[in-house]
N, C-alpha and C positions, 0 to 999 in steps of 0.2 A: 505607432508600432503596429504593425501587420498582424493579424490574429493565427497567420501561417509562419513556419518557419524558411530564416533564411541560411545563408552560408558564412552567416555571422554568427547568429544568435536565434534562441527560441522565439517562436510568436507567441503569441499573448494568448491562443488561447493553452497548447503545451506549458505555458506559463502557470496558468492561472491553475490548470488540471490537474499540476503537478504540487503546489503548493496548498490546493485544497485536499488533495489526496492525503498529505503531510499530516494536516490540522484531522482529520479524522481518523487516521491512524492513529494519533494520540490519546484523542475520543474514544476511540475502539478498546485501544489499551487501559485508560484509566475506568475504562467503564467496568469489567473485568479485576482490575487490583484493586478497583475501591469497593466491591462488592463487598467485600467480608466484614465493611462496615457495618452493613445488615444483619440482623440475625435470619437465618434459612429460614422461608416461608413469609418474611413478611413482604408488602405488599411493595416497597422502597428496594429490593432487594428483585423482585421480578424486573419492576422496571428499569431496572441497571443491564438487568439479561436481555429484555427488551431491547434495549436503546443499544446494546454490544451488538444485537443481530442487525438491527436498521442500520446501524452504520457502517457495521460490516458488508453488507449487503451493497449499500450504497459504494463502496471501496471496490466491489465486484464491476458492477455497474461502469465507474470511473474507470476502469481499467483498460474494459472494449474502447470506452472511448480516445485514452489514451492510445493503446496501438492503433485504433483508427488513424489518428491525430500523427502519430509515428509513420504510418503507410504513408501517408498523404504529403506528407514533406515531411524528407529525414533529419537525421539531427547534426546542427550544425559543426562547421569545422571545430578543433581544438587549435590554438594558434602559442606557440608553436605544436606543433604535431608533437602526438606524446610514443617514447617508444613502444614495441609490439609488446614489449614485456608489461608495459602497465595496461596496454588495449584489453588485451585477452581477458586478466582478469577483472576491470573495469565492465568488460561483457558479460561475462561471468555473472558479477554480485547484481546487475540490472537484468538477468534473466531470472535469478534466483528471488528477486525483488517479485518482479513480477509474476511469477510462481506464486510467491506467499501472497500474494492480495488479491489472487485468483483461488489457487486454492483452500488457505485458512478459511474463508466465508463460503464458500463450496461444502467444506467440512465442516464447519457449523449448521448448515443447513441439515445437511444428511445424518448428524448427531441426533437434531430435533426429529428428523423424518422417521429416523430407527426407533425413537423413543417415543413414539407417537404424541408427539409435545404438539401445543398448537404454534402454528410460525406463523410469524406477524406480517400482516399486512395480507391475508387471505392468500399467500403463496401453496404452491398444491407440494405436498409430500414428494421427498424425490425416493425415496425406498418404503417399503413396508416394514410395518414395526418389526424389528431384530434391536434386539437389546445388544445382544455380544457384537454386531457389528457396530451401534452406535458408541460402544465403546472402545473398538477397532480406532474410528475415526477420532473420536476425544483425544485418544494419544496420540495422536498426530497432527490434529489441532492444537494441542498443547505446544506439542514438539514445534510448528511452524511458527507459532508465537514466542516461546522462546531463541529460538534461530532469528527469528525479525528481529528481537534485540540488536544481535550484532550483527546483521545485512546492515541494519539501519545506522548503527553507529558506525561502522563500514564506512558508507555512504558516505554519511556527514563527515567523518574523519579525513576520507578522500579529498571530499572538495576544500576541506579548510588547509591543509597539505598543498593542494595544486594553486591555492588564493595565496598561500606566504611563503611558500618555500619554491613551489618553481615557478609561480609567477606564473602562470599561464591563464588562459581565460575560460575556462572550465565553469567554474562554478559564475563568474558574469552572463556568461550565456542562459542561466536558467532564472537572472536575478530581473526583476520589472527593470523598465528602462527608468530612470530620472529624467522629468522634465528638467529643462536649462532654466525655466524662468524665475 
């Protein structure tokens, strides 16, 4: 498999980009809803906030590469061609996708930066402490993580739809190829 993409199907590395993007999303996510396991302050409970930004951070990262990876060879046919009425909003939920995994960690950053929290990994402040703005941004980091709920289920619900009901090759194009042997 070609690490580029073709007019069939994704390359391996759009593959791989995409599917590790996935797995850390989930990361992201559980790291956040299992916090409240912790009680506030202790030291199991930081490093949950920790590891939500690192991965989140990391999810920001993936992303550049991602439309890199997009620029560089587009994405492949749909076979048969799906109508304009399911394109548009198909664009749609993949721009709004990519909004949230640019912006939520954008706004995590800038939450800690208002709140003059330290950010991990020796990253420099992207605003000066403002409390009321860091709180500006928390709602709508909140807000973009609950919306990724349903982009995401969105998403997946799409492709399982285009795999059994219209039979098209939607969701094959994004899946690793099977060796024959």
């Amino acid at each position: 498999m070609s690490w580029k993409n073709t007019e069939q199907r994704y390359g391996s590395l759009s593959i791989g980009l995409h599917w590790l993007t996935l797995i850390l999303i989930v990361l992201v996510y559980c790291t956040m809803e299992f916090r409240g396991i912790f009680p506030k302050g202790t030291p199991e409970r930081d490093l949950m906030k920790q590891a939500h930004f690192i991965i989140g951070l990391s999810i920001f990262a993936l992303t550049f590469l991602r439309i890199a990876a997009r620029a560089i060879a587009p994405a492949p046919r749909i076979v048969p061609a799906i109508p304009q009425w399911q394109a548009i909003p198909a664009k749609l939920v993949h721009l709004a996708l990519y909004a949230l995994m640019l912006g939520a960690p954008l706004a995590g950053w800038i939450i800690l930066s208002g709140e003059a929290k330290p950010i991990p990994l020796g990253l420099p402040a992207l605003i000066e402490k403002n409390h009321g703005l860091a709180e500006t941004f928390e709602h709508y980091h909140v807000l973009a993580a609950e919306i990724g709920y349903w982009l995401i289920g969105l998403h997946a619900a799409a492709a399982i739809f285009h795999k059994h009901v219209v039979k098209d090759n939607t969701l094959e194009r994004m899946l690793p190829q099977r060796s024959d042997s």
